[in-house]
Every structure is written in C-alpha cells, then in structure tokens.
LOLO-812211 format. One record per residue (C-alpha): residue in one letter; x, y, z; residue number from 0. Coordinates in steps of 0.5 Angstrom, whole numbers, always signed. Layout:
<rs>
+----+-------+-------+-------+-----+
: aa :     x :     y :     z :   i :
+----+-------+-------+-------+-----+
:  A :     X :     Y :     Z : NUM :
...
+----+-------+-------+-------+-----+
</rs>
This chain:
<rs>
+----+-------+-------+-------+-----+
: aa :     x :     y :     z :   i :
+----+-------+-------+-------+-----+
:  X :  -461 :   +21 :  +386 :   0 :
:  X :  -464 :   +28 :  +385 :   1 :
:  X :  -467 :   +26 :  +392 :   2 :
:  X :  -461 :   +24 :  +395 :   3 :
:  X :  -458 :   +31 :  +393 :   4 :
:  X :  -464 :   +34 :  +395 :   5 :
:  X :  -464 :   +32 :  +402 :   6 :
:  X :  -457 :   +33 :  +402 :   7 :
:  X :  -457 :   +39 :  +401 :   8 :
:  X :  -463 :   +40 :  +406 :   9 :
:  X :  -459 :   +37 :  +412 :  10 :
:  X :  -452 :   +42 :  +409 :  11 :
:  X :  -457 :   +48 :  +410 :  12 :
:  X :  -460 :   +46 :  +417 :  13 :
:  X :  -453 :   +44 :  +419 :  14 :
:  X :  -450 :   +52 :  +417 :  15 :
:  X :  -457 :   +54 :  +421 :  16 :
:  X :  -455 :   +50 :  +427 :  17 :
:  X :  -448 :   +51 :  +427 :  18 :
:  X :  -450 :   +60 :  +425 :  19 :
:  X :  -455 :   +59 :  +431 :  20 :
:  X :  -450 :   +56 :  +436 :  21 :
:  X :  -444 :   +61 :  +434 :  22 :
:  X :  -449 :   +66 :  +435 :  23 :
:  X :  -450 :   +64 :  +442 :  24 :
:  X :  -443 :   +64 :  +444 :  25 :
:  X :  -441 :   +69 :  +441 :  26 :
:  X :  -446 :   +73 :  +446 :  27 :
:  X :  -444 :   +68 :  +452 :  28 :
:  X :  -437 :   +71 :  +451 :  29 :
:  X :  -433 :   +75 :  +457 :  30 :
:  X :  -428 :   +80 :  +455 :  31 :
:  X :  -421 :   +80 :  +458 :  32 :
:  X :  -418 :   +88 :  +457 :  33 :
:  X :  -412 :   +90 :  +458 :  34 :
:  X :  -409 :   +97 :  +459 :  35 :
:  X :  -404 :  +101 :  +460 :  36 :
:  X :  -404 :  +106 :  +466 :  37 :
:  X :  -401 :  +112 :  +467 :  38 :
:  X :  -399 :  +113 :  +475 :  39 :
:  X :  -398 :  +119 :  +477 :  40 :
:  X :  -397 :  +116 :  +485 :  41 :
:  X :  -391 :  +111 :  +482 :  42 :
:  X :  -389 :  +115 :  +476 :  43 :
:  X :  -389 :  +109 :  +471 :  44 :
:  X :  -392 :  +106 :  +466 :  45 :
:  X :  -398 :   +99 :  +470 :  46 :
:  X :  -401 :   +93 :  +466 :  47 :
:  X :  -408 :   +93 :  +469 :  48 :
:  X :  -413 :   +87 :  +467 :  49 :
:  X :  -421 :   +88 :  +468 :  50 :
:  X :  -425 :   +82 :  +467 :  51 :
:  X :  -433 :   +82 :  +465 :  52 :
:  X :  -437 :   +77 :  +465 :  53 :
:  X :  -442 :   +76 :  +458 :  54 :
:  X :  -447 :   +78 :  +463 :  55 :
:  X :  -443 :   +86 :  +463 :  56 :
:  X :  -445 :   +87 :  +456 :  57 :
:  X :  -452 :   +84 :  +456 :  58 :
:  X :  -455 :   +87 :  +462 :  59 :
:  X :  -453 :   +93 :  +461 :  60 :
:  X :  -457 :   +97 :  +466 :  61 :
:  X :  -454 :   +92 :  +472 :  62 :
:  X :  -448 :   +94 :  +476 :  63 :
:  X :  -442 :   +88 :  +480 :  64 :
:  X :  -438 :   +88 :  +485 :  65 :
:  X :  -430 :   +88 :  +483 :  66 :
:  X :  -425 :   +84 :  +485 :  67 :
:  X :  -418 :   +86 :  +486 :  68 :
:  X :  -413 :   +81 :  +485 :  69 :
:  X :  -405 :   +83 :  +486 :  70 :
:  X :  -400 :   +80 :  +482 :  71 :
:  X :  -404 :   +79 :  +477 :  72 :
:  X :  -396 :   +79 :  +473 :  73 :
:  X :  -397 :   +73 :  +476 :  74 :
:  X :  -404 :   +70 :  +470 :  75 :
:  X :  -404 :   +64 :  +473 :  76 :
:  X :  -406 :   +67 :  +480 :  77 :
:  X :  -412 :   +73 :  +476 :  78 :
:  X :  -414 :   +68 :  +471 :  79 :
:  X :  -416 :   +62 :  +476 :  80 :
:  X :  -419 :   +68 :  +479 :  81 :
:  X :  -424 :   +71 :  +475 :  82 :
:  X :  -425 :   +63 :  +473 :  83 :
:  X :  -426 :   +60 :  +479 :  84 :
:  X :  -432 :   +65 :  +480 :  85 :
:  X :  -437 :   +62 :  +474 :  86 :
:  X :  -436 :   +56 :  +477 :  87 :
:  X :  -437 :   +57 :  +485 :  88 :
:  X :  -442 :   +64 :  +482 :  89 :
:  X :  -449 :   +61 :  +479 :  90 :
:  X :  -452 :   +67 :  +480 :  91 :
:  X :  -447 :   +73 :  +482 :  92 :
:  X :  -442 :   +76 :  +477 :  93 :
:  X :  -436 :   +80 :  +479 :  94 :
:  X :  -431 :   +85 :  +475 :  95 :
:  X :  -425 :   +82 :  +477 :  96 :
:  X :  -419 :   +87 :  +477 :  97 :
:  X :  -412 :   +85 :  +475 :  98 :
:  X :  -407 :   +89 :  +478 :  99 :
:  X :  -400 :   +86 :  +476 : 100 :
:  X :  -393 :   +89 :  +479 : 101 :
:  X :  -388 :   +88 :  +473 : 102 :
:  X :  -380 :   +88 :  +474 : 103 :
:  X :  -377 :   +95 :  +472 : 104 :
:  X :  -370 :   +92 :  +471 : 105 :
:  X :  -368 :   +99 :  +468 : 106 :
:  X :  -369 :  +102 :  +476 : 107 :
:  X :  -368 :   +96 :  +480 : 108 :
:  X :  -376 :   +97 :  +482 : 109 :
:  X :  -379 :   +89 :  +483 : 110 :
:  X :  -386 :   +88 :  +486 : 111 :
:  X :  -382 :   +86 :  +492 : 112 :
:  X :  -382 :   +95 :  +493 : 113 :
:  X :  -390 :   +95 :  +492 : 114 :
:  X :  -392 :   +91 :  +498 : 115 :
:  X :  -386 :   +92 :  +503 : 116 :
:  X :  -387 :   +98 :  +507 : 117 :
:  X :  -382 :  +102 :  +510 : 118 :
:  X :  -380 :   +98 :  +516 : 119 :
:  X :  -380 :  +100 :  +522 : 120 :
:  X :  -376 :   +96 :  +527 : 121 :
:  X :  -371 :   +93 :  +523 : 122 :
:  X :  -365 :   +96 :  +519 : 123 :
:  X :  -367 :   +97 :  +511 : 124 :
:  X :  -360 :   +93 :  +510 : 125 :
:  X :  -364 :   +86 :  +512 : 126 :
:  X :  -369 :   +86 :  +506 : 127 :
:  X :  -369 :   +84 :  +499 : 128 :
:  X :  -371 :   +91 :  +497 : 129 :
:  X :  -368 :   +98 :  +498 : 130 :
:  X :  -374 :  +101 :  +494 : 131 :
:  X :  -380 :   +99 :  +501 : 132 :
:  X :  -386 :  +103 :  +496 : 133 :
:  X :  -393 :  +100 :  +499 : 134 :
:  X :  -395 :  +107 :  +501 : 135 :
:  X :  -395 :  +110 :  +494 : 136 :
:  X :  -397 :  +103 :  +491 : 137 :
:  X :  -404 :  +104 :  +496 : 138 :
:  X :  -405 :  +112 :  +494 : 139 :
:  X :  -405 :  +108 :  +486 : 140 :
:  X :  -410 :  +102 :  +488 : 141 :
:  X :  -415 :  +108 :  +492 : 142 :
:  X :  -413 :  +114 :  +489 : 143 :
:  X :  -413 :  +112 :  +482 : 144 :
:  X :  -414 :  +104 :  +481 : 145 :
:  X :  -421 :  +104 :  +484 : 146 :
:  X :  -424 :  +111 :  +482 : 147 :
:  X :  -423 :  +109 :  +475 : 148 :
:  X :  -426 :  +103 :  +475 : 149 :
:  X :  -432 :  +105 :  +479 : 150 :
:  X :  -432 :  +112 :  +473 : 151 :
:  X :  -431 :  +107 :  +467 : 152 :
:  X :  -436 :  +101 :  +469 : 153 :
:  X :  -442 :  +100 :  +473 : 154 :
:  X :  -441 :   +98 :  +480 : 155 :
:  X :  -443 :   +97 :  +485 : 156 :
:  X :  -437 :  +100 :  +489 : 157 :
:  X :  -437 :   +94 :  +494 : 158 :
:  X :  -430 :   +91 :  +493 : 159 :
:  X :  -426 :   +85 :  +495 : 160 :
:  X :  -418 :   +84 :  +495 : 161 :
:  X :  -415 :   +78 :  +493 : 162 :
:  X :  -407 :   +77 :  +494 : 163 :
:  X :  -402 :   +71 :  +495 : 164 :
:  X :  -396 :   +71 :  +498 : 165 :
:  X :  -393 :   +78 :  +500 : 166 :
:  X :  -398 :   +82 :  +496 : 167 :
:  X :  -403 :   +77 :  +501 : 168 :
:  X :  -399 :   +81 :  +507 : 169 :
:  X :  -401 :   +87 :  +503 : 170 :
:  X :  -408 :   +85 :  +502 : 171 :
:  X :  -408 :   +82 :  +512 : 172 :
:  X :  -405 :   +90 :  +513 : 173 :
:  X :  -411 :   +93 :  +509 : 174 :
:  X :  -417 :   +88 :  +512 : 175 :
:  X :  -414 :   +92 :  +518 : 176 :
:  X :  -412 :   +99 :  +517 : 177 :
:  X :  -417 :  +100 :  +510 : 178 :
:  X :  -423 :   +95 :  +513 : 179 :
:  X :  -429 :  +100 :  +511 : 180 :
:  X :  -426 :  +100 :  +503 : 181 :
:  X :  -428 :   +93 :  +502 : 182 :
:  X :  -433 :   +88 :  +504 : 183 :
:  X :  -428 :   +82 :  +504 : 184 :
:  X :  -420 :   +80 :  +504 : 185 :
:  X :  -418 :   +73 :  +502 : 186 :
:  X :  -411 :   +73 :  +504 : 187 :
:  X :  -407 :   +67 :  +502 : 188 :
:  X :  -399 :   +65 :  +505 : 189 :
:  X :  -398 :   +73 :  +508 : 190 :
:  X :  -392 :   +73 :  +511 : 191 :
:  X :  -393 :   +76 :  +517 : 192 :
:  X :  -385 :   +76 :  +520 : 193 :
:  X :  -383 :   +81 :  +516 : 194 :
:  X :  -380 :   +88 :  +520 : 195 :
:  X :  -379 :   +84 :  +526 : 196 :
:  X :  -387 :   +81 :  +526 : 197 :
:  X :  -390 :   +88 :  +525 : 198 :
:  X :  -396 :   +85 :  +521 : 199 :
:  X :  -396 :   +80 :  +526 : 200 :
:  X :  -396 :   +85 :  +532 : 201 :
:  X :  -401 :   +90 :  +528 : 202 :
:  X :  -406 :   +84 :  +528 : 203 :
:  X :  -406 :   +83 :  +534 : 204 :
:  X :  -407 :   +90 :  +536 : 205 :
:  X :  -414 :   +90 :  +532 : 206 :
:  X :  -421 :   +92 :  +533 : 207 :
:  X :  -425 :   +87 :  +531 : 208 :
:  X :  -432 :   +91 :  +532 : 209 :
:  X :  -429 :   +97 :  +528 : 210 :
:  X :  -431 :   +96 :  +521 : 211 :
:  X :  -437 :   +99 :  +519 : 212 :
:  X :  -441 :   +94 :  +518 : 213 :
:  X :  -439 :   +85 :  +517 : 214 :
:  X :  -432 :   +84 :  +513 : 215 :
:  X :  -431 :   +78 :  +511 : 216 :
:  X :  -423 :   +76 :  +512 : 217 :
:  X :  -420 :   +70 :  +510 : 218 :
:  X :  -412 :   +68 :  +511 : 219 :
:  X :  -409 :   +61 :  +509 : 220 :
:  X :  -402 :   +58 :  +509 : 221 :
:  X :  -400 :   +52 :  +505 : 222 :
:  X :  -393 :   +48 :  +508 : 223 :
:  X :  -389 :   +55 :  +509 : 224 :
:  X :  -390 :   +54 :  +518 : 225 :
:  X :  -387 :   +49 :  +518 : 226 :
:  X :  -381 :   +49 :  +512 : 227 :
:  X :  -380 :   +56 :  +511 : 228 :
:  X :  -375 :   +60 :  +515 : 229 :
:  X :  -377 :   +60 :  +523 : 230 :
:  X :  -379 :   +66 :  +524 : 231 :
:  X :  -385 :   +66 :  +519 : 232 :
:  X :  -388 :   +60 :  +523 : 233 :
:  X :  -387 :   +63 :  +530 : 234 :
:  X :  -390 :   +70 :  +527 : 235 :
:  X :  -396 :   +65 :  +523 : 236 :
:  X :  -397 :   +61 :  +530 : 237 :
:  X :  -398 :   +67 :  +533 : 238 :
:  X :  -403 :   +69 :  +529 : 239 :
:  X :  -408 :   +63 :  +529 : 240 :
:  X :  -406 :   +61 :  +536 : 241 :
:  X :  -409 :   +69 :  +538 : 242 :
:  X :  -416 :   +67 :  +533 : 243 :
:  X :  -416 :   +61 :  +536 : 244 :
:  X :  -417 :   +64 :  +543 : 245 :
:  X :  -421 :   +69 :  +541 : 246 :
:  X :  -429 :   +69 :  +543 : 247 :
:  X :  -431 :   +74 :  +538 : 248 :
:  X :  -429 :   +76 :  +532 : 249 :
:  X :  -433 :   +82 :  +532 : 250 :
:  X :  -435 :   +85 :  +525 : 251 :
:  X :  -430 :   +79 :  +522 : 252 :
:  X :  -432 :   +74 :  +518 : 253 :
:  X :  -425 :   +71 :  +521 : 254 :
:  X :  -423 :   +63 :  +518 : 255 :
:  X :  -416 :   +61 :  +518 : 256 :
:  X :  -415 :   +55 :  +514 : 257 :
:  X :  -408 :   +50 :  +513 : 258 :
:  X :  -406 :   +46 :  +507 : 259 :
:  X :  -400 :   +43 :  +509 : 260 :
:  X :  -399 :   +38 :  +503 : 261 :
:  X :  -398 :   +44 :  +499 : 262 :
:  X :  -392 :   +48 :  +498 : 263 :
:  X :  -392 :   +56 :  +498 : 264 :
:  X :  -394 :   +57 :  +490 : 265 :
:  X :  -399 :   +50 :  +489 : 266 :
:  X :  -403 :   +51 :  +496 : 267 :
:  X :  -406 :   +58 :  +493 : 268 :
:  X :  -411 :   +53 :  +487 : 269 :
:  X :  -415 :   +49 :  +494 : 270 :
:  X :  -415 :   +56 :  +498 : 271 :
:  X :  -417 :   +61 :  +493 : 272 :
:  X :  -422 :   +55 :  +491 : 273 :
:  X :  -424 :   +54 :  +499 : 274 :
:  X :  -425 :   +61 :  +500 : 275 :
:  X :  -428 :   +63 :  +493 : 276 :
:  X :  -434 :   +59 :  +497 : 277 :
:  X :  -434 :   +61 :  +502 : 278 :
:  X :  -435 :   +69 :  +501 : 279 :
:  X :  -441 :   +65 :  +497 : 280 :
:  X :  -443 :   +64 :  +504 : 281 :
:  X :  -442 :   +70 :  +506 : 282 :
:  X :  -445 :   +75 :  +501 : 283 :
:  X :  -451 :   +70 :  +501 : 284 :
:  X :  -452 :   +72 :  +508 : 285 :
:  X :  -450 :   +79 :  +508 : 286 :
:  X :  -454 :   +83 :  +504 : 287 :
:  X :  -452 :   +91 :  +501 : 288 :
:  X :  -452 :   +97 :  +506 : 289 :
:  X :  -456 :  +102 :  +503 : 290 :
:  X :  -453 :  +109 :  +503 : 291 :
:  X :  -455 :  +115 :  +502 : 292 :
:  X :  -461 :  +119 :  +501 : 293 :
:  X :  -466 :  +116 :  +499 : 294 :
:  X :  -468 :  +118 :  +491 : 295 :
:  X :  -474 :  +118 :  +488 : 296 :
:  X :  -475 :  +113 :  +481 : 297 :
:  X :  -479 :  +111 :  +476 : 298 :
:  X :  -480 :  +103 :  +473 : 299 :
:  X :  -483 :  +102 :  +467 : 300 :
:  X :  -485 :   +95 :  +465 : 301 :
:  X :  -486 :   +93 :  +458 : 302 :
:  X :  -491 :   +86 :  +458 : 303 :
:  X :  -492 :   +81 :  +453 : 304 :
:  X :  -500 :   +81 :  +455 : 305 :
:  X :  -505 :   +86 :  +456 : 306 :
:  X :  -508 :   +83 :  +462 : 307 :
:  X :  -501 :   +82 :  +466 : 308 :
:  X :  -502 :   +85 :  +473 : 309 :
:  X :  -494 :   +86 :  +475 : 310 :
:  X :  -491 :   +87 :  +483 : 311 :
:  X :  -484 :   +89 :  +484 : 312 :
:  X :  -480 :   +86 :  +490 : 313 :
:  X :  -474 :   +88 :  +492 : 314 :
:  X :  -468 :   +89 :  +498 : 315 :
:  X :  -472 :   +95 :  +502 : 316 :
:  X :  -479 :   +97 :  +505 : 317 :
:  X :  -480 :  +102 :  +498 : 318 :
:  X :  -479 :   +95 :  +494 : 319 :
:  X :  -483 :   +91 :  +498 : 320 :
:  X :  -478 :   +87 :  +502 : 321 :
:  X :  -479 :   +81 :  +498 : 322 :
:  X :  -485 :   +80 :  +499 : 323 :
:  X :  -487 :   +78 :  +492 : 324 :
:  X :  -495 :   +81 :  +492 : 325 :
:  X :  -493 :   +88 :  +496 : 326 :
:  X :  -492 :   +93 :  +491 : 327 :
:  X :  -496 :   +94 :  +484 : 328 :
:  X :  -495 :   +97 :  +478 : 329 :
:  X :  -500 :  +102 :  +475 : 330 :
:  X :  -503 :  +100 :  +469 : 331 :
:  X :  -501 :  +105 :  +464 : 332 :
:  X :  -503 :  +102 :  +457 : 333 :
:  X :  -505 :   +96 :  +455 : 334 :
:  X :  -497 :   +94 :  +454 : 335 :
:  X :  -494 :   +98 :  +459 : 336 :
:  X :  -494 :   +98 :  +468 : 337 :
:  X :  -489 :  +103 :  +472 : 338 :
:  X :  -489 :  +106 :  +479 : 339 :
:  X :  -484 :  +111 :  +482 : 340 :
:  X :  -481 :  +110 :  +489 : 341 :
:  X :  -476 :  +112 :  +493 : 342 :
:  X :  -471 :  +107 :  +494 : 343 :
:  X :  -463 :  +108 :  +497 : 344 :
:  X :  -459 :  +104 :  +492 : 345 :
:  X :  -455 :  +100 :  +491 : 346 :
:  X :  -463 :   +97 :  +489 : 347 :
:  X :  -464 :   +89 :  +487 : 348 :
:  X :  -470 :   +87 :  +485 : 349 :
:  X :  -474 :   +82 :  +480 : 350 :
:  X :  -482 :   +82 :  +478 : 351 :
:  X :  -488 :   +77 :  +480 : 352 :
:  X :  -495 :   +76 :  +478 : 353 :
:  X :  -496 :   +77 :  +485 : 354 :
:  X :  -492 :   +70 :  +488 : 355 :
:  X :  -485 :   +67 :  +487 : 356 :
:  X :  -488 :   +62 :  +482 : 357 :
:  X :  -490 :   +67 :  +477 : 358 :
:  X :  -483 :   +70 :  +477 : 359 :
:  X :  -482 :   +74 :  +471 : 360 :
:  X :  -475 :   +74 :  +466 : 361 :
:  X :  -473 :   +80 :  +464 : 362 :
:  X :  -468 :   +84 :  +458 : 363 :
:  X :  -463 :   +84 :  +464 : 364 :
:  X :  -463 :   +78 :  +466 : 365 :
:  X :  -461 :   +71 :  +464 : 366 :
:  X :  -463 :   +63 :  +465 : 367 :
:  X :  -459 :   +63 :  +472 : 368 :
:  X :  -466 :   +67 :  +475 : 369 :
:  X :  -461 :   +72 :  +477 : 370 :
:  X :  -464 :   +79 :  +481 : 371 :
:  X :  -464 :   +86 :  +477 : 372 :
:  X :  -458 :   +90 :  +481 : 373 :
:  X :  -457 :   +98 :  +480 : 374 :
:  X :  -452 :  +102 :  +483 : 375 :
:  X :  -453 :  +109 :  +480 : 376 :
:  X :  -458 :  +111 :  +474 : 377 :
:  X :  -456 :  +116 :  +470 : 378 :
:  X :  -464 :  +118 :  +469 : 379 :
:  X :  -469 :  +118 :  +474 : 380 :
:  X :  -474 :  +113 :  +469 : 381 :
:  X :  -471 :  +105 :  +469 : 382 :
:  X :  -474 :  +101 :  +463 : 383 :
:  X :  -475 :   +94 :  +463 : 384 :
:  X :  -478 :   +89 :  +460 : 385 :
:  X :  -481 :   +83 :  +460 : 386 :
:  X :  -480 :   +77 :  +457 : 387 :
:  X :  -484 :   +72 :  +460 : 388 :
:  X :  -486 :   +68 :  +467 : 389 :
:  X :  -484 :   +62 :  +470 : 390 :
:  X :  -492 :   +62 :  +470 : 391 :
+----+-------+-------+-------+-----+
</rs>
C-alpha cells in the first residue's frame, strides 16, 4: 500500500510539473490587447483606441512590426477577426494592429457617420444622414496624432496598412488615392462609392496609378450591395470595376477587385477580410522593405554556444550579404563572442548561418516558426544577439 502512495504521489508531483510547465508556456505565448483613452486635440473628444501585440512583441524585443489599422473598431467584431485572422494566415510575420473605433456621442449629436463623410461638394448637405461631415479632422487625428503615437510608443517598422468596411472602407479607397506614399497597402471592404454625387467613384477614375512611390497593395470588394442596395451604389460600383477591368496597367497598384454576392453588406466582410488578409501575404512576400535614409554604421555582437562556431550574417542589403548565407563573417573576438560592424540602411532583417541555409541559426529574438531578425531603429549603434543553436 505504501507503494501505491508513493507512486501516487510521484504521478500527483509530475502532473503539478507538467501542468507548471505548460502554464509557463502559455503564459509566455499570450498577445496583449490594450485599450487606452486618447485625447484628440483634432476632434476635441475623448477616443477608445485598441493595440494588439503578438506574444512575439515582448519576447523579441529588439525586433520591429508593421501595423495594421483597423476603423470602426467600435465594431469588435471587425478588429478582433482582424488581428486573429492574421496568426492563422501570418506563420512567419506579426503585425501591431491598431484599432480605431468611432463611438456615438449622443450628447452632441456626433456618430461615426461625421469621421468619414467628408464635406460634399456636389450635392446639398441636407441630402445626407449627417449635418456633422468631419473626415478632415478624423484624418489630422490618424496622421497627425493616431500614428505618430504608435510609431513613439512601440517598435515599428512605420510601414502601415488600413483596413475599413463599410463607409470607413470609403475612407480607407479615398486614402489609397490621396495618401498612398503613407501605407504599403488598403483593404477596403463594401466602400460606397455613390456618395456626394459619385465623387469617390469620380476621383478613382481620376488616379494616377504609377504615382505611389513604390508598389501598394489595394484591394476593394463588395459583398450583394450592387445589386439590393439603393441603385445609385450599383451604378457608382460598376463603374469603378468596369474601369479596372478595362484598364492594361494598373501601375504601382497591386489592384484586385473581388465579389461575394452570397453575402449581404455585414456577413460579406468574414470571406473578404479572409481572401485579401491572404492576399497581401502575397504581396508582402514578394515586395521587400524600401531602404531609406543614409546608411548608419552598426556593430553585431553574437554570443555562441561553442567555441569553434564560425557565424556569417545574411540579410536584406548588399552590407548583409543579400542573403547569400556564406558572404558576410563574424570576427572572432573570444572564444564565445563573434561581432562585425557595418553599414546597413534600416529597416534591416537578417538571420545567422554557419555559412549554408542548412545550418540556420536560432536566436533569443527569434521563435520556432524560423522568423528573420527585423530592426527598425536601435536606440544604440551595438545590437546584441545570441545564439541558441543550428538547424545543424
């Protein structure tokens, strides 16, 4: 019997073991959802913002992310499908998604209908549900304020994308045409295009799609609205695809125009978010960082496990190697340290061999998914890294 006891216990003992070991686990593999108050100076109110991390944030916490910004975040529903999409679709790649909600302030009579109506210009202001048109200020308050303290408050990568539905994807279209060099990519889901007489319908077919600096990814959907919503939102819409598809080059743009007619104007945003979330993993796969600025001379210092690792750096840049894994070496400076100063423009990403992709190294910033080391800015000159093994 005292047998039984003992291995009774033993057992209870390794389950606590086990069950401390995978709490541990998860408790490291936990992203953070905040939410803050923020005081606009551009709207004169009080705003909810939301800002996702990965788990990945706090553990690699030298490595920078792009952001996604995400309207009518009021809406959870949209920003949560959002940032959870992304894990499922991303294996390799985290964002910081942004939620920027439009809350009813029934003491003023303001509802999200006055951040993204702009002021029209055709019509009569009588003819709209609003007499508080205010998407001017609502952009001074994303750009002048929203995204400044996102980019001072976190590691980023300052490339941004914007993600809106409904009206605020009528917001999201107008900026992928007047704000294009800002963000890398829109995803704009059941825009009305009708409104103010067709002026975003008119202004899009006004667009210079060789203008953006460099290639942006836009993608715009409607779910049934063309064809069970009012008629002037079919014609506006049908103008627009009409006016893609005719088109032969679509420029810097990574242009896709997508339909769900089995969907209505709410449910049709789970496939579109879905379809172009996979999407822009294209495209992001296949258009690497811009490099700007002046380049800056760093130092990486690299810790080993043994003291006959021989280490090589490859990375986005001729000064990384350009990913060939065998160009660049690390100095031996001790039997456990290897560093080498160069001249990099940032962002910079790069990863460590033993001079062949088959003996990758893994690092304290990155994960299991193999993910590259991405720096943004350093808030010194000196980067210090180690390594906790080889593929090899």
């Amino acid at each position: 019997m005292m047998n039984n006891i003992k291995n009774g216990t033993l057992q209870i003992l390794l389950f606590a073991l086990l069950l401390a070991v995978y709490q541990n686990l998860c408790a490291q593999q936990t992203a953070k959802l905040t939410e803050i108050e923020f005081q606009s100076k551009a709207l004169n109110q009080n705003r909810p913002v939301y800002i996702y991390t990965p788990f990945e944030y706090d553990e690699r916490d030298l490595v920078s992310f792009d952001v996604i910004y995400v309207f009518d975040a009021q809406n959870r529903e949209i920003y949560d499908l959002v940032h959870s999409a992304l894990n499922f679709i991303f294996l390799q790649k985290k964002f910081i998604v942004v939620g920027i909600a439009s809350p009813a302030y029934e003491d003023s009579a303001y509802y999200r209908n006055s951040d993204y109506l702009p002021k029209p210009i055709n019509v009569s202001l009588d003819s709209y549900q609003t007499d508080k048109p205010n998407a001017e200020n609502f952009w001074k308050y994303v750009k002048d304020e929203i995204i400044p303290f996102i980019d001072k408050n976190y590691r980023t990568t300052h490339v941004n994308y914007l993600v809106g539905h409904s009206l605020s994807a009528s917001f999201v279209l107008d900026k992928a045409i007047t704000s294009h060099d800002l963000f890398k990519g829109f995803i704009s889901i059941s825009p009305n295009l009708a409104y103010d007489n067709n002026r975003l319908a008119d202004d899009f077919l006004k667009i210079d799609f060789n203008q953006p600096a460099e290639k942006t990814f836009l993608y715009l959907s409607q779910s049934n609205e063309p064809e069970t919503w009012s008629k002037a939102w079919g014609e506006a819409y049908y103008r627009v695809k009409n006016f893609v598809d005719n088109s032969d080059n679509s420029g810097k743009y990574d242009l896709i125009i997508r339909e769900f007619p089995d969907y209505d104007h709410w449910s049709g945003f789970l496939p579109s978010i879905t379809e172009s979330l996979n999407l822009l993993y294209s495209f992001i796969d296949k258009n690497p960082y811009i490099l700007k600025g002046n380049p800056e001379e760093i130092t990486v210092k690299v810790s080993v496990p043994d003291k006959s690792d021989e280490v090589y750096i490859t990375g986005n840049q001729e000064s990384l190697g350009n990913w060939d894994p065998s160009a660049k070496k690390l100095n031996k400076i001790s039997d456990f340290e290897r560093e080498i100063t160069l001249k990099v423009k940032f962002p910079i990403e790069f990863k460590f061999t033993k001079g062949s992709w088959e003996t990758e190294g893994f690092t304290n910033q990155t994960t299991n998914n193999g993910e590259n080391i991405l720096i943004n800015k350093h808030e010194t000159n000196v980067v210090n890294l180690k390594i906790i093994g080889w593929a090899k």
